[in-house]
N, C-alpha and C positions, 0 to 999 in steps of 0.2 A: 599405666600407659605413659611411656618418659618418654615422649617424642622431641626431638631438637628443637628448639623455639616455640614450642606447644606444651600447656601442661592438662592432665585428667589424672586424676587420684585414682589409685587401686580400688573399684568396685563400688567408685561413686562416679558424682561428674560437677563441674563446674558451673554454680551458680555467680550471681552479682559479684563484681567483682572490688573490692576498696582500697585503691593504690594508695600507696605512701612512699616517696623518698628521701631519705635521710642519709647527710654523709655519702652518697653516691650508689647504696643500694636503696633497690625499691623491696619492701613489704608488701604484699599483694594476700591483703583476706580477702576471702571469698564466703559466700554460701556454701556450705557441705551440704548436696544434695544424695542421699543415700537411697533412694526410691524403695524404701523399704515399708511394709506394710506389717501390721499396725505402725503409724506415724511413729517416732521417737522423738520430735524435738528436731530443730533446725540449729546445728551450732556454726559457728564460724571455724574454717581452718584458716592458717596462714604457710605462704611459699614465700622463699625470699631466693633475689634474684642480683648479680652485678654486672653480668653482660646479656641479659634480654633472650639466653637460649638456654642456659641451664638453670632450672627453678630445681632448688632445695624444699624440699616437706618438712615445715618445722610444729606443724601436726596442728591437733586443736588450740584455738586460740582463745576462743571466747564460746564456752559451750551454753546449748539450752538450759533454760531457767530451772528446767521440767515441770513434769505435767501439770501443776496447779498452780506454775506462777504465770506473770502477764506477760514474758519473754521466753515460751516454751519454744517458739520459734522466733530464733533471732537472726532479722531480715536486715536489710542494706542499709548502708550510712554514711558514715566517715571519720575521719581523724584530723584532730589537731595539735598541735604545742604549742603548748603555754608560756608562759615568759620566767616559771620557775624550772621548764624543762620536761613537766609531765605531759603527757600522752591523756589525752580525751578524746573518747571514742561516744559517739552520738548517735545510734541505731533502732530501729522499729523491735520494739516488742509486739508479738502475737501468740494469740492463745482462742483454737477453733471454739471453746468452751467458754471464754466472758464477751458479753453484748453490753452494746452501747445504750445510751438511752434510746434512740431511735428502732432497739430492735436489732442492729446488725452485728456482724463479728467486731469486734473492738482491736486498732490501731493502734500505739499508744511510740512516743518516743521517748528514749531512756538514756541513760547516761551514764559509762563509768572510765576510770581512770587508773594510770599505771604507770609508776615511779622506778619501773628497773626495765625498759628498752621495751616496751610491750610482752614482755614473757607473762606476767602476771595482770590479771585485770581487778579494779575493789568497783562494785555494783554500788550506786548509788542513789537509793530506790526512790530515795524523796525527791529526787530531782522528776523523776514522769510525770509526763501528761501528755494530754491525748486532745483530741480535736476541741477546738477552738469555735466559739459560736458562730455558725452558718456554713459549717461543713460537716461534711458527712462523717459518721466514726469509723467506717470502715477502710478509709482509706485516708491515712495518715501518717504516712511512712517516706524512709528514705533521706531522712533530714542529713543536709548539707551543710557543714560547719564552716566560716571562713569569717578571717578579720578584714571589715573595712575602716584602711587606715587613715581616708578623709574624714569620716563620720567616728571614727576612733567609738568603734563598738563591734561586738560580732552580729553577724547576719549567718540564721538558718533558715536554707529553703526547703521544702517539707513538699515532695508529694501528695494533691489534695483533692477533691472535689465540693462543689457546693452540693450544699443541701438539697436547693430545689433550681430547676430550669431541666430542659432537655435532658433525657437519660445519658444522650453519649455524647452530651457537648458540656457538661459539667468539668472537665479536667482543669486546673486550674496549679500554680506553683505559688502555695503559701508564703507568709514569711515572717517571723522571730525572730527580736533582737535582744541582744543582751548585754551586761558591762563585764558579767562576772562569770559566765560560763552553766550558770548554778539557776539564774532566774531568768524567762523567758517570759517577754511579752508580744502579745500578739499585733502585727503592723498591717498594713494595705498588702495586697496580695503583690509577688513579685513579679509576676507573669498572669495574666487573664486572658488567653486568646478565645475560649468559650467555643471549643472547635472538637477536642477531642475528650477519648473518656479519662484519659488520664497520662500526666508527665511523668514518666518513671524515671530512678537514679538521676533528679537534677545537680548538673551542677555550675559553675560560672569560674572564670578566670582570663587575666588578663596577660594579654600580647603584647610587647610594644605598646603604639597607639589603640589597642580593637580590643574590646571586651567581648566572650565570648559566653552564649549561654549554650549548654549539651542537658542533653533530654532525652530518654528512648520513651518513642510514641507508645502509646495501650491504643491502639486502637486494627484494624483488620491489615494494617501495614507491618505493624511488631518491627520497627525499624528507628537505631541511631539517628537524632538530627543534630543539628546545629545552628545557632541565628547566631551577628553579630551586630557590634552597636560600640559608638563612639562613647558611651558612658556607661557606667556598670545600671544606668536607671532608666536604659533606652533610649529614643526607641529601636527594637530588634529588628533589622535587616533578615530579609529572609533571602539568602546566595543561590543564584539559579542552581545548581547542586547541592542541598541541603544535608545527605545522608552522606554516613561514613560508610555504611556498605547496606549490604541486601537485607533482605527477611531473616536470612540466616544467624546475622550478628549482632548481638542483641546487649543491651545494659551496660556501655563502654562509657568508663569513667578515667580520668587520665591524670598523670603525673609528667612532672616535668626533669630534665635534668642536662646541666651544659648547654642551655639554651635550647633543646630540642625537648619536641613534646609525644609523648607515649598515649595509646588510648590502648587499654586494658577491658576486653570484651570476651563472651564466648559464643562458640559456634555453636548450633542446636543438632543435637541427635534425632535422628527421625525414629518414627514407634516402631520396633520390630527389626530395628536394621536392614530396613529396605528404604530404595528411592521415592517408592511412593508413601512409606510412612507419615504421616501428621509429625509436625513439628513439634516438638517437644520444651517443656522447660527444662533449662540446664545443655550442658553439653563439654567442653574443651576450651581451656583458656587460651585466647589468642590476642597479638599483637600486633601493633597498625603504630604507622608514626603519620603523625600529622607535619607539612608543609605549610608554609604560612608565603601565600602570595604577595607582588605586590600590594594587590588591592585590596589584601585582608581577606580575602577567602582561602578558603583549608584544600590541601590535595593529601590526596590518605594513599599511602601504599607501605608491604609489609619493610620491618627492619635490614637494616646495613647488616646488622649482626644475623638477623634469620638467612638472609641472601649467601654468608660467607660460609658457614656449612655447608655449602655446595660446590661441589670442587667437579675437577676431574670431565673437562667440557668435551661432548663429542658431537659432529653435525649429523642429526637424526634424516638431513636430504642436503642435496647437494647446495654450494652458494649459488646464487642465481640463479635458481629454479623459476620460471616464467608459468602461471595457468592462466589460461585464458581460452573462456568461456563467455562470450557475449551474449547468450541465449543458450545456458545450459549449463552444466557442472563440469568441473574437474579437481581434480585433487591429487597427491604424492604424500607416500605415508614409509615408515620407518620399515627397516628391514627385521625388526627384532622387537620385541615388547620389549617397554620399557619397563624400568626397575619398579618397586612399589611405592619408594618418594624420588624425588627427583624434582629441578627448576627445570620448565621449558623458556625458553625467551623464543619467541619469535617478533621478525620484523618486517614488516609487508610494507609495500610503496602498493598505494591502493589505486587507480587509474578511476576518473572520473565517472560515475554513472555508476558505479559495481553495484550492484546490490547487495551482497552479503559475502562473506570469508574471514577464517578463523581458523581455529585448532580443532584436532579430533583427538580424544582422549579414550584411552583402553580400548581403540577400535579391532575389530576382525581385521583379518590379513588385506581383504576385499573393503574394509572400510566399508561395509553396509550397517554396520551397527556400533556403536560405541557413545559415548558423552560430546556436547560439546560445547563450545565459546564461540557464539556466532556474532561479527560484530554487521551489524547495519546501517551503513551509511548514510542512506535514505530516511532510516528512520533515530539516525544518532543517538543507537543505544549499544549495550553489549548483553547478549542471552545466553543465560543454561538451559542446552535441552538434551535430552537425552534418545535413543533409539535403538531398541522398539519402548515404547510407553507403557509398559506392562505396567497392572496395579501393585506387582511384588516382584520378584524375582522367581517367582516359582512357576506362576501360574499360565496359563494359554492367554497367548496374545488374544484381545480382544480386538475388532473389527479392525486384523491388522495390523496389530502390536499400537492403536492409534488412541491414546487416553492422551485429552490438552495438559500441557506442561503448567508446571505452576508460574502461575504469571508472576508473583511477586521477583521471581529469580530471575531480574533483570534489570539493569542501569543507567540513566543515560548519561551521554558521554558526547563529546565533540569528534567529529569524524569526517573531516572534509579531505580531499581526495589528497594523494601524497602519503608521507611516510608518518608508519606508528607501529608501537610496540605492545604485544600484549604477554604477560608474565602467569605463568600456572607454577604455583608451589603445588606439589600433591605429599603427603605424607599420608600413605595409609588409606585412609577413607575421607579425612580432610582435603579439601580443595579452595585456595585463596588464589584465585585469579586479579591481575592488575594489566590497568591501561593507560598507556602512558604515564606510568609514573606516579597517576591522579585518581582513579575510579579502581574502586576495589568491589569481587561479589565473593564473599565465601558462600561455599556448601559442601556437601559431603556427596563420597562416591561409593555407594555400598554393594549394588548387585553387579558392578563389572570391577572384579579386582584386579585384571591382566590386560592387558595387551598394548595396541601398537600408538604411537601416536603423529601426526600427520599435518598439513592445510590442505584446503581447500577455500574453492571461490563458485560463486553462484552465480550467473548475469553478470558477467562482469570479471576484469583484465586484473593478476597483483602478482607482483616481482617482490620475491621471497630473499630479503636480501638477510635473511639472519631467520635458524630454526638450530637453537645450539640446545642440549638437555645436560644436562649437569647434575654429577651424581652423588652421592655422598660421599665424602672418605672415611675410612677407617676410622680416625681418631674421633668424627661425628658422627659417627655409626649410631652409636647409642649414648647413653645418660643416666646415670643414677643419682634421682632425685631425694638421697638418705645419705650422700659422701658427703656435704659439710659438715666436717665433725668438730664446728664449732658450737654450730646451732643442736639446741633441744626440745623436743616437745613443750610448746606450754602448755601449764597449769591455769587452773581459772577458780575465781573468787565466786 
């Protein structure tokens, strides 16, 4: 699946993802998630990428240890270089079959390195180890490599839990220092908020003046955050919008490049390829750039380069379309279904008191049923919901087509009355909605593949001064992610 500014490997899907850029492209490994049974091993692939829409498959990169070693599946991490040039790659080894002394599956992080551009990796076995006394073995992963050039030492942050306190308030961000890459001693933990079950994909980097620490929660949220802080040693600010996006977008680690910063996350597949499916691990690698405000808080919307594949603008209602409904609905919907991707932008001047109004996505002709982007002013958020609420796509509406929507697929947002913009990329079954520039929700659109798209306004007055949809062209039609015939499959050590 080669979608323009999207990547999913043929007949797998996109786990964790481990940016890297160098020389102006990014290397982007990933988890190769093959959902195949009997397990095979967890290897790393890598894509590599120079303008943020066409990802190259330059195949396995770093494969499982297999079945009997401690890295049969080899989980998230990171990359650094060194000062001779080589490439050290730092990652969680597991293996469902060795336990820790406590009894649990065993964590373990590993270490190896590659002296010709990442093509090849040498495993360096003596370098592992594994939890450190007063955490737990089972969850010891994710380690974070980075040099701090005050303290002129490296610093790894290590996904962790303690041993003992509350079951789901043990999560905790370890931390390892080192001089040489090679020996690792155990320091004061780097983060303790004693809140959740666990920090995943930590990592830190700095802005300007602002140190930033990034985290995807383990806990019933499954959601990207972010703190910041005037020193890389705290204390971490917590920004009244804290996530980079919804439930849906999950283990977003980022790279930088020309002063602009990239967050490399994926969207989740729901079970079954339906709406109502359970959330899944893994799914489609996607891209988000981060803004850096004055005040050192982040606004996340998708790329310049994902945006520019989109050509060929037409106005799906007319300009200056007026609803108004003080006490009731109205809405104006397209004359034609829209294409299967396409940008919408709309722009609504919103009239004081509205209660709600948004976009209607793949709706009937009649707009009684379709997806949507509801934004609430009242209650300064932005929603996915969808109608009828069916449990699949298949089967008889229940009391009404009425099953509650998932609450986590929703945002909040600033929304004071006057003009704003809300953006829907759709690709397919992907759906990365933005507001204002600043508040991103992805998710996927499975059980309605067709139809119209539309606004609408609830309680309330908004002048539709902008509903343009924007379609692909030709030349961004598609993508073959095997044309760089520079790049070749890695080999692994």
């Amino acid at each position: 699946m080669n979608q323009r500014g999207f990547h999913q490997p043929k007949s797998a899907w996109v786990g964790d993802v481990i940016p890297w850029q160098e020389n102006g492209t990014f290397h982007l490994l990933y988890l190769h998630e093959a959902r195949q049974m009997p397990k095979v091993g967890m290897p790393w692939h890598r894509v590599v990428t120079d303008n943020l829409v066409d990802f190259h498959d330059a195949g396995e990169s770093l494969a499982s240890g297999g079945p009997s070693a401690a890295d049969f599946n080899v989980y998230t991490g990171s990359i650094v270089l060194d000062a001779d040039g080589t490439h050290h790659v730092f990652y969680t080894g597991q293996n469902p079959d060795r336990r820790g002394a406590d009894g649990q599956p065993l964590q373990v992080v590993m270490h190896a390195t590659s002296g010709d551009g990442m093509q090849t990796w040498e495993r360096h076995h003596a370098d592992t180890f594994g939890a450190t006394a007063g955490y737990e073995t089972a969850d010891w992963r994710d380690p974070f490599v980075f040099w701090d050039e005050e303290a002129n030492l490296w610093r790894m942050l290590i996904a962790a839990r303690h041993a003992y306190g509350p079951e789901r308030r043990r999560g905790v961000i370890a931390q390892c220092t080192s001089a040489d890459l090679t020996t690792w001693e155990p320091v004061e933990p780097f983060w303790d908020p004693r809140r959740y079950v666990a920090h995943e994909c930590p990592e830190v980097f700095q802005w300007g003046e602002w140190w930033y620490l990034v985290y995807s929660e383990f806990s019933e949220s499954f959601t990207t955050r972010y703190r910041m802080s005037r020193s890389l040693h705290g204390p971490w600010i917590v920004p009244e919008h804290d996530s980079l996006d919804g439930r849906a977008y999950y283990a977003a680690k980022s790279a930088a490049r020309d002063g602009r910063r990239f967050f490399f996350g994926w969207v989740a597949s729901r079970e079954g390829a339906h709406d109502a499916g359970a959330w899944q691990w893994a799914g489609t690698m996607s891209v988000l750039e981060a803004e850096q405000r004055p005040d050192g808080t982040l606004a996340f919307h998708p790329t310049a380069e994902m945006r520019s594949t989109f050509e060929s603008a037409t106005d799906a209602i007319p300009f200056g379309t007026i609803l108004d409904a003080p006490d009731g609905y109205a809405q104006a919907l397209s004359s034609l279904d829209a294409p299967s991707s396409f940008r919408l932008v709309a722009r609504f001047d919103i009239a004081s008191g509205t209660t709600e109004c948004g976009v209607l996505l793949r709706a009937t002709a009649d707009g009684d049923e379709s997806y949507v982007l509801r934004l609430e002013p009242k209650r300064n958020r932005l929603v996915f919901d969808r109608w009828p609420r069916s449990l699949t796509g298949t089967e008889q509406w229940q009391i009404s087509g009425d099953v509650p929507f998932a609450i986590e697929l929703e945002r909040p947002c600033h929304l004071p009355s006057g003009p704003h913009e809300l953006e829907v990329i759709i690709d397919g079954d992907l759906c990365i909605a933005t507001v204002d520039d600043a508040v991103v929700l992805s998710t996927r659109l499975y059980d309605r593949p067709t139809g119209r798209v539309g606004v609408f306004v609830g309680e309330g007055s908004i002048a539709v001064e902008k509903l343009s949809l924007f379609s692909r062209s030709a030349r961004h039609a598609s993508s073959d992610s095997s044309s760089l015939d520079l790049l070749t499959a890695s080999s692994t050590t």
